[in-house]
C-alpha positions as CSV (number, residue, x, y, z in Angstrom):
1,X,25.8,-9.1,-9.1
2,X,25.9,-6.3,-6.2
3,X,22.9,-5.6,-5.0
4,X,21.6,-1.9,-3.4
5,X,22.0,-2.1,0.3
6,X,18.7,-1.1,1.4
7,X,16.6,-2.6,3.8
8,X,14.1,-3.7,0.5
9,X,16.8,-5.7,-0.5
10,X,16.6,-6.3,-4.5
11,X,14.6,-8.7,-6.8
12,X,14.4,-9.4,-10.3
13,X,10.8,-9.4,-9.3
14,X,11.0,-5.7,-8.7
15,X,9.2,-4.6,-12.2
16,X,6.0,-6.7,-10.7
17,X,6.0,-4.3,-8.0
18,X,6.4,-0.9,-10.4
19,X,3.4,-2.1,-12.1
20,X,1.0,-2.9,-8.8
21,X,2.2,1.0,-8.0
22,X,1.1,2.5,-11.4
23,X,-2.6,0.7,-11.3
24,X,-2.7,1.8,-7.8
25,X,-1.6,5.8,-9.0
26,X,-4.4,5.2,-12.5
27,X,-7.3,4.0,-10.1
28,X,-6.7,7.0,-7.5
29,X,-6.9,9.5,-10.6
30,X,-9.9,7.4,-11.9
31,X,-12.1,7.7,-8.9
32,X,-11.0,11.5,-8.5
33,X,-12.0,12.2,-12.5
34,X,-15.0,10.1,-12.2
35,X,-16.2,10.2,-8.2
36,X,-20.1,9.5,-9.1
37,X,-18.9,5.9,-9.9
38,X,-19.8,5.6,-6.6
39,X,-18.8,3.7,-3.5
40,X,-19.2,0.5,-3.8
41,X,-17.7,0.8,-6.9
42,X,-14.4,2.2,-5.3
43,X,-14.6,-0.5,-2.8
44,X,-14.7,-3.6,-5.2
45,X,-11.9,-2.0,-7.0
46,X,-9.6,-1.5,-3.8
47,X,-10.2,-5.0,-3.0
48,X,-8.9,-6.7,-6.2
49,X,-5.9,-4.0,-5.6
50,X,-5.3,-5.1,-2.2
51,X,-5.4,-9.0,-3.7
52,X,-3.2,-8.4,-6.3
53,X,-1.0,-6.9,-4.0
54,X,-1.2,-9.0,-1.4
55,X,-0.4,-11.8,-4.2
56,X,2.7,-9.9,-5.0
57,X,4.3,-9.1,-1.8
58,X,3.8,-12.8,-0.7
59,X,5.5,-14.1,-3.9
60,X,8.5,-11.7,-3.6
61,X,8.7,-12.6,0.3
62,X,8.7,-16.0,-1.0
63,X,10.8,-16.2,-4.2
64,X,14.7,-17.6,-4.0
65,X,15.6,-13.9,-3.8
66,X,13.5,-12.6,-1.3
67,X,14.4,-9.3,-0.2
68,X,16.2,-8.3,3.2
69,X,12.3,-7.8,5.8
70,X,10.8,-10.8,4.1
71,X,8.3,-10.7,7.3
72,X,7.0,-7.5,6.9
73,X,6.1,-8.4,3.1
74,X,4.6,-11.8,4.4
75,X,2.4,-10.0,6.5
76,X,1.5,-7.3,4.3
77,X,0.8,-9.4,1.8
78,X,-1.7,-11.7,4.1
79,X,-3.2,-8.7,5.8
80,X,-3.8,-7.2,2.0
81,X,-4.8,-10.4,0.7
82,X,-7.7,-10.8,3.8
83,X,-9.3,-7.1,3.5
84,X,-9.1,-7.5,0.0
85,X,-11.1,-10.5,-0.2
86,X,-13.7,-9.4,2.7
87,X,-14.0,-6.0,0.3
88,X,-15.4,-7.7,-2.5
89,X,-16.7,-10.9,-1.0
90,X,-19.8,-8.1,-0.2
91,X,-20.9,-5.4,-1.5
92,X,-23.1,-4.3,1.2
93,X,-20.3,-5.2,4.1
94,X,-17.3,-3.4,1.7
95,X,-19.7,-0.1,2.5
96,X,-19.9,-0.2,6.0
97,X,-16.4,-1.4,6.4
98,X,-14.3,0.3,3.7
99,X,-13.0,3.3,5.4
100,X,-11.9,1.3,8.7
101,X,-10.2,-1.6,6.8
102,X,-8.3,1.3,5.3
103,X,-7.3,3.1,8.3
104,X,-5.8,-0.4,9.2
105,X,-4.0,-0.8,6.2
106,X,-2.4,2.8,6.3
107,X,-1.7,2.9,9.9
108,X,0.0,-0.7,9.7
109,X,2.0,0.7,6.5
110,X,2.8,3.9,9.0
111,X,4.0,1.8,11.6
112,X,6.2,-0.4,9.3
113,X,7.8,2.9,7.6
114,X,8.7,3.9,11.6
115,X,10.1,0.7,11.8
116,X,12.0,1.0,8.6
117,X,13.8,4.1,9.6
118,X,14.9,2.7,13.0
119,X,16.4,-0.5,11.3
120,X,17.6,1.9,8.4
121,X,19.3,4.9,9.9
122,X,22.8,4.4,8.6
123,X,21.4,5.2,5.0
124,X,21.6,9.1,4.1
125,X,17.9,9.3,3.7
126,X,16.6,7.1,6.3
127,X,14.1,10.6,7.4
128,X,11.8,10.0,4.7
129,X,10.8,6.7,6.2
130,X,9.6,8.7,9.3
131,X,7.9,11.3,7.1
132,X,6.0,9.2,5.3
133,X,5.0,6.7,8.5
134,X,3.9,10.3,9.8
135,X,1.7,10.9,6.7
136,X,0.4,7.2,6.0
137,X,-0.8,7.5,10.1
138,X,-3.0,10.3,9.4
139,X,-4.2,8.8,6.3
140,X,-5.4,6.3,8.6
141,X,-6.7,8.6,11.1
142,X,-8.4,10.5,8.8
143,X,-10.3,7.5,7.2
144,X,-11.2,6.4,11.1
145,X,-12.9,9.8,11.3
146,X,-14.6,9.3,8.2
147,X,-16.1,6.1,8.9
148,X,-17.1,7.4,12.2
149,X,-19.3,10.6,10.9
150,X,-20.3,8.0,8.0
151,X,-19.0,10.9,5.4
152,X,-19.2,9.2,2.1
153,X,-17.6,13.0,0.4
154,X,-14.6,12.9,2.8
155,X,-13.9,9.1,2.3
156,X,-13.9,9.2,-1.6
157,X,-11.6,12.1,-1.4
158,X,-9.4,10.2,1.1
159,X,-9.6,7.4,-1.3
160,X,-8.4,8.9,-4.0
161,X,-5.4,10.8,-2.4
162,X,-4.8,7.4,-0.7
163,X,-4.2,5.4,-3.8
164,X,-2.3,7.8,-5.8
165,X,0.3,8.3,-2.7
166,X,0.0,4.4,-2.2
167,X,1.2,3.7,-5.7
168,X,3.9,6.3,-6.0
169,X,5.5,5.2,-2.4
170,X,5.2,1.6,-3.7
171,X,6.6,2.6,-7.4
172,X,9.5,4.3,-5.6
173,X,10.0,1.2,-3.3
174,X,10.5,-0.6,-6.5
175,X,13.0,1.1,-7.5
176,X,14.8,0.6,-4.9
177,X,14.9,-3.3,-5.3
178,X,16.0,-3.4,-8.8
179,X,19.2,-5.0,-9.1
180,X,22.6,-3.3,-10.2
181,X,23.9,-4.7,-13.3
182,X,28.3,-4.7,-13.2
């Protein structure tokens, strides 16, 4: 069996990580239909995301066929797993916390996509990896200004957004790992 030769490598595992990307795409059109179902709401809900998440990308990074940048999922994964659990450990600290521990989750994710294009530039569309660090930065920047003017309208709206593009780059990613039948 050849596999793609991306720097995601490929997993049978790969439908696992279609179907975090699609409840991550449903809950950012859930909280954009129905924003009154208010914050801490959004925050609980983000942070059994960010565990199931977590819990996937350490068990690809750790299956027999782990996938070329097994590091970057292990510390995705532990990062996800930690803000996930602080998120709903508390209702009351998921509130006052909740747009920072997102602006560290999307600038990290921003960072790694730079990363990915430097490592990846021999493949023909190894620019999207830069476009998409550049637009999961300013999520990150935008939910730092956020929780800085405490603007509970602006983070919603941020949250939204932030999970539907969250689960579509992550759906796409999964494509990308799914093995090539000969």
């Amino acid at each position: 069996m050849k596999g793609i030769d991306m720097n995601f490598g490929t997993t049978r595992a790969w439908w696992v990580v279609l179907l975090v990307g699609i409840l991550l795409v449903i809950g950012g059109f859930a909280y954009w239909i129905w924003p009154a179902a208010g914050f801490a709401v959004a925050s609980q809900i983000f942070g059994w995301l960010l565990v199931l998440a977590g819990i996937v990308q350490l068990c690809v990074a750790a299956g027999p066929d782990h996938p070329k940048g097994w590091g970057w999922w292990i510390a995705g994964g532990v990062i996800d797993l930690f803000i996930g659990f602080m998120l709903v450990r508390s209702v009351i600290l998921s509130e006052m916390v909740f747009p920072y521990f997102l602006a560290i989750i999307f600038i990290f994710w921003g960072v790694e996509a730079f990363i990915n294009s430097a490592v990846g530039r021999r493949r023909k569309y190894w620019w999207l990896n830069i476009i998409n660090g550049i637009l999961l930065c300013l999520i990150g920047l935008f939910f730092l200004e956020a929780g800085w003017v405490s603007n509970m309208y602006m983070v919603s709206f941020l949250t939204a957004i932030a999970f539907i593009y969250w689960g579509a780059t992550i759906a796409i990613a999964a494509y990308e790992m799914k093995p090539i039948k000969e």
